[in-house]
C-alpha positions as CSV (number, residue, x, y, z in Angstrom):
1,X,72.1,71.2,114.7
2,X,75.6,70.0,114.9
3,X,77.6,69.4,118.5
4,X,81.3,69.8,118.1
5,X,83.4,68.6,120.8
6,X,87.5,69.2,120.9
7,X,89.6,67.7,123.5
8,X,92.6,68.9,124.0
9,X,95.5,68.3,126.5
10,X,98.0,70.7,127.3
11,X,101.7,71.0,129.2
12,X,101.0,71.8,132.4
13,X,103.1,75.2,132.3
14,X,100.5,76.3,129.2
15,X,97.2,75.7,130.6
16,X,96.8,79.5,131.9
17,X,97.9,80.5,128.4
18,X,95.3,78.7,126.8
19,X,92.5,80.1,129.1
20,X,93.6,83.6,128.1
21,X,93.8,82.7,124.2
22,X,90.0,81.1,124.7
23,X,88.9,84.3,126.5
24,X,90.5,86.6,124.2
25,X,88.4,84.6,121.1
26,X,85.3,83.0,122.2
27,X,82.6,85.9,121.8
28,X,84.2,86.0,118.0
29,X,83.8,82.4,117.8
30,X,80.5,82.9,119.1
31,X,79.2,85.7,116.6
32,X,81.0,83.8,113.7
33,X,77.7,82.8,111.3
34,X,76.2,79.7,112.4
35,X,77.4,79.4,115.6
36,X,74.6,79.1,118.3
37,X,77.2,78.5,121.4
38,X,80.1,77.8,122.2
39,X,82.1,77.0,125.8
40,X,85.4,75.8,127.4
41,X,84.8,72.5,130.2
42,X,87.6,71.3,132.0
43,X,88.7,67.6,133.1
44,X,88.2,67.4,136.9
45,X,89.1,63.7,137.4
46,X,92.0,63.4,139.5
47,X,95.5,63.8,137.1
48,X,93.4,65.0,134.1
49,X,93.9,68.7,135.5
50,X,95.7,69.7,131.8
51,X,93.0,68.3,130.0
52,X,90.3,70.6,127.9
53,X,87.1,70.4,125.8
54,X,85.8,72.5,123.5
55,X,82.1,72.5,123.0
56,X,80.1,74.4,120.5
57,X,77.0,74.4,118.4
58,X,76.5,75.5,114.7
59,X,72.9,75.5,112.9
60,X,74.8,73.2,110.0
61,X,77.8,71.5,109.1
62,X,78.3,73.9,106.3
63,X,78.5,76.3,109.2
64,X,80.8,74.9,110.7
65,X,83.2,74.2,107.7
66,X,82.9,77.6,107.1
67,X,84.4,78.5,110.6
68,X,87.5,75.8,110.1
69,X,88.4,77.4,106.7
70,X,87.8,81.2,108.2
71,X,91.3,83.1,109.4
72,X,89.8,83.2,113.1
73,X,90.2,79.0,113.2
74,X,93.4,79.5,111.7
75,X,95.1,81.7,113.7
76,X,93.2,80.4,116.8
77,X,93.9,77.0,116.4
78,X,97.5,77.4,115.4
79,X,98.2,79.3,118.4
80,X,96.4,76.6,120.6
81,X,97.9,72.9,119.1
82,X,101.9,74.7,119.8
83,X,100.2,74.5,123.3
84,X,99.5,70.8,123.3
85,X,101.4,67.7,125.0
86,X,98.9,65.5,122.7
87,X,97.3,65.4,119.7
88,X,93.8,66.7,120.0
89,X,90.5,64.8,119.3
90,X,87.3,66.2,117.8
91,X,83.8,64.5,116.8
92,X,80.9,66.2,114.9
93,X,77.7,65.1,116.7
94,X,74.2,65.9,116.7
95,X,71.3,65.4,119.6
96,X,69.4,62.2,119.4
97,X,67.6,62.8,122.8
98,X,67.7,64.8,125.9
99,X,66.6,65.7,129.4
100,X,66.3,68.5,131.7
101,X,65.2,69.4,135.1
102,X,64.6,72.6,137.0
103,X,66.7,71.0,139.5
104,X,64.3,70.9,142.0
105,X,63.8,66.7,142.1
């Protein structure tokens, strides 16, 4: 299993755009081979307000290659990074250990 996380960090005046452009394209995203989840999280620390991450889940890195070379990164992500007041940043992880709670402690 392979966690990619984007960051991304946009002018002010372009962060509603962006949320329309990720709504208009996630379930695609999501149905594209491989892909096991994917979701928009945004910044909430003070200032950070224009600040974005990207995180989804692929079965494989071939997976996931296949996504970045398919037509639906392409035009996605070119239409996102003319969005950007910085360059983005990405990282390929995968789950060494985890947690969870009902949420009743």
């Amino acid at each position: 299993m392979i966690i990619r996380l984007v960051k991304m960090t946009f002018h002010e005046r372009n962060t509603a755009e962006f949320e329309r452009l990720f709504e208009s394209v996630r379930d695609r995203i999501a149905a594209f081979p491989g892909c096991r989840h994917v979701e928009l999280l945004k910044d909430l620390q003070a200032g950070s307000e224009r600040v974005y991450l990207t995180r989804s889940i692929w079965y494989s890195v071939s997976d996931l290659d296949a996504y970045r070379r398919s037509e639906l990164f392409k035009q996605t992500w070119s239409a996102t990074k003319d969005l950007f007041s910085a360059k983005a940043e990405a990282w390929s992880t995968t789950l060494i250990a985890e947690a969870t709670t009902d949420g009743s402690n």
